[in-house]
Steps between C-alpha positions, in 0.01 A plus 500: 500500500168722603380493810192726600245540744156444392170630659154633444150573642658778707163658538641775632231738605291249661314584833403180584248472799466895421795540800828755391711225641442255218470706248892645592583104533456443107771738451723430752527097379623655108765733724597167650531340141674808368772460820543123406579591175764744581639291771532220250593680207261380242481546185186650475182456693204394267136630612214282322208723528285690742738768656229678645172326623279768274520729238463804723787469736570784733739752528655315792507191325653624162765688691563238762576277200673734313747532861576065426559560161710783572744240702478239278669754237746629691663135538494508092212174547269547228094435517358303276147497472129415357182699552220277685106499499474707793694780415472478133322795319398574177779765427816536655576299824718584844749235374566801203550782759745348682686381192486886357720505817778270409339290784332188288507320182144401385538155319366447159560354176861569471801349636601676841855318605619492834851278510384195265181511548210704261171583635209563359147599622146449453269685730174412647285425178089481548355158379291672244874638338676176524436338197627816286851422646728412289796424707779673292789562647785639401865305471777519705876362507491440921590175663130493629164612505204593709136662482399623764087560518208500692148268511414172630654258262391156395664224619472660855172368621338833518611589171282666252756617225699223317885527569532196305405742144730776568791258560413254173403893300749711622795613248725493788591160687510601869638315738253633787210690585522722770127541604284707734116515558488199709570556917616148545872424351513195263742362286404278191695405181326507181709320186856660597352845642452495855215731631501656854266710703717666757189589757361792660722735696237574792216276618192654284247283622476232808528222206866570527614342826855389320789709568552757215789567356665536141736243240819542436599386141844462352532402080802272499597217310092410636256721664516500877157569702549571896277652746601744764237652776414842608440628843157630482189593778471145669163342437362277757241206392292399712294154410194450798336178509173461770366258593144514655488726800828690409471858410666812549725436782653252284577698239661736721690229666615393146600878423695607810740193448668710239653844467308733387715829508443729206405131278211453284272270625294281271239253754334217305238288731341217382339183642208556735454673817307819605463786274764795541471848404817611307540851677592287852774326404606788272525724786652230699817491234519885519494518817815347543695689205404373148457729257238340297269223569245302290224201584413248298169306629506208216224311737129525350214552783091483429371820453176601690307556177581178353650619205724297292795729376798290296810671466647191319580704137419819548678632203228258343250680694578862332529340178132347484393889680676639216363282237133573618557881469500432110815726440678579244781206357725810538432585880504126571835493338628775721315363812710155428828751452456666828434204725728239338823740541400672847603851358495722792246728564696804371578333195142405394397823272836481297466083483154581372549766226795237365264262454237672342792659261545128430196419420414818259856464320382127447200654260200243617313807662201196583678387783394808644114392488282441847277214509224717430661650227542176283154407619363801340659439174374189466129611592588779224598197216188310594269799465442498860478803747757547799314712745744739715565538829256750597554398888175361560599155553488388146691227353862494498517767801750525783381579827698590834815360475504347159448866344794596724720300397392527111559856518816503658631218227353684216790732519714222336299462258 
């Protein structure tokens, strides 16, 4: 039997709300994973991805994790782990400092037995890479096997990478994937395999009202999934619904029937009612000891100017803003690459030179072509003349913000 503790999406580093407190949070809920692990004596404690929240962690955060890894080592409880898409780089990773240590195992290919149980790994693979994988793996003569990896996997709902393939592909049968990438746990079963998410460590956004915690799996005669919960920085929801008339004082009323000390509080209001400036009742929830509040005003009201303003897609929105600038296939590639993942701010040069290392090693240097550009090769094939942009308002210029924005997007081109 194997019994280990599996987590992810540490995001250690974080400072969410930009306050010290949170950001020290994130590491204090994998110190309370670590302590679990050594008060249970598990066999290992698996990490699927994303360590660190970004690839430039600080000093404080690299040795502040290298402290938990330090006790986790001492009680002779291996770490087993993946590298995922926030912290990955494009040469060596954290995960490979800390095993230079004796501190970690980074997962790959080959067989890495704990008990009866092999693991494997697969880190966080782009969608541009993932139909090079092959899915070789090498054998092994354990009970049991797992892969542990990171990405949001198809069947999950959200899932963009087909878990399905690497099961039916892979030279190794595994008997579960132990996953990371998605915040919410989940457990689903696909042929024999079961996949699992085992959740977020720390609440990274106000989607994640559910408690957060870790799994606990155990490779027996079957595989054995169970949940256990962390004691992290208490989060207090607060739904508002007015009704005509009702307007701040309610709100307050609604917020003072909870606690509030040192919490997080998250205020949604719907319905109808008068409008309410944010800044009130988030001084109203300071004021009596939360660390961190946040309004949400999902009500719409007429503006003066009579200006109709539709936030219904507005992912949509940048898309058809982005389309008109006539950019590159290339920098609407890595436009699409930014947004779709969320890679944090301090992440966006390196995500960026990846992709255009992509796109170059991929040989089809076209895709690198403006509007303008393919506009003037065909004017060139059809004997026609493309005038320049000489700036005096000729065809095809960019004015204000338009040229703005070109220029600033040109740079991935």
């Amino acid at each position: 039997m194997t019994r280990v503790i599996h987590t992810g999406d540490t995001h250690i580093g974080y400072q969410q709300y930009h306050v010290p407190e949170r950001r020290a949070d994130f590491l204090t809920a994998f110190e309370q994973v670590v302590e679990d692990a050594i008060a249970e004596d598990a066999d290992a404690v698996v990490h699927a991805g994303d360590l660190f929240h970004d690839r430039r962690p600080t000093l404080t955060d690299v040795l502040g994790t290298l402290s938990v890894l330090e006790r986790l080592d001492e009680a002779e409880i291996p770490l087993l782990a993946v590298v995922g898409n926030h912290e990955a780089k494009r040469d060596a990773q954290w995960l490979d400092l800390y095993e230079s240590l004796g501190l970690a195992i980074r997962l790959d290919d080959e067989p890495h037995v704990i008990g009866d149980t092999a693991f494997y790994g697969l880190d966080f693979v782009p969608r541009s890479q993932r139909d090079a994988l092959d899915y070789d793996f090498a054998p092994h003569d354990a009970d049991h096997a797992a892969l542990v990896s990171h990405g949001q996997f198809q069947p999950f709902d959200y899932g963009t990478w087909d878990a399905t393939e690497i099961v039916a592909e892979s030279t190794v049968d595994f008997d579960a994937l132990l996953l990371g990438d998605e915040h919410k746990p989940g457990t689903k079963q696909v042929e024999e395999t079961w996949l699992t998410y085992c959740g977020s460590t720390e609440r990274a956004s106000a989607d994640e009202e559910a408690e957060r915690g870790y799994n606990i799996v155990t490779f027996d005669d079957e595989v054995q999934i169970t949940r256990r919960g962390l004691d992290t920085r208490e989060f207090v929801f607060v739904p508002v619904e007015l009704t005509e008339g009702q307007g701040l004082d309610r709100v307050t009323e609604r917020i003072g029937q909870h606690d509030l000390e040192d919490a997080v509080v998250i205020v949604h209001i719907e319905g109808d009612g008068e409008p309410i400036t944010p800044a009130g009742i988030e001084e109203f929830a300071l004021d009596r000891g939360a660390l961190v509040a946040r309004v949400t005003d999902h009500r719409e009201f007429a503006d003066e100017r009579e200006v109709e303003i539709s936030f219904a897609d507005p992912d949509e929105a940048v898309r058809e803003r982005i389309r008109d600038l006539g950019l590159s296939e290339a920098a609407c590639d890595i436009d699409e690459t930014i947004r779709a993942s969320k890679v944090p701010d301090s992440n966006v040069a390196d995500t960026v030179e990846d992709r255009v290392g992509d796109l170059v090693e991929d040989g089809d240097l076209a895709v690198f072509d403006t509007a303008d550009d393919s506009d003037a090769t065909t004017a060139e094939a059809d004997g026609g003349e493309q005038r320049p942009d000489d700036g005096t308002g000729s065809a095809g210029e960019a004015t204000g913000d338009d040229a703005e924005d070109q220029s600033t997007m040109g740079e991935y081109r």
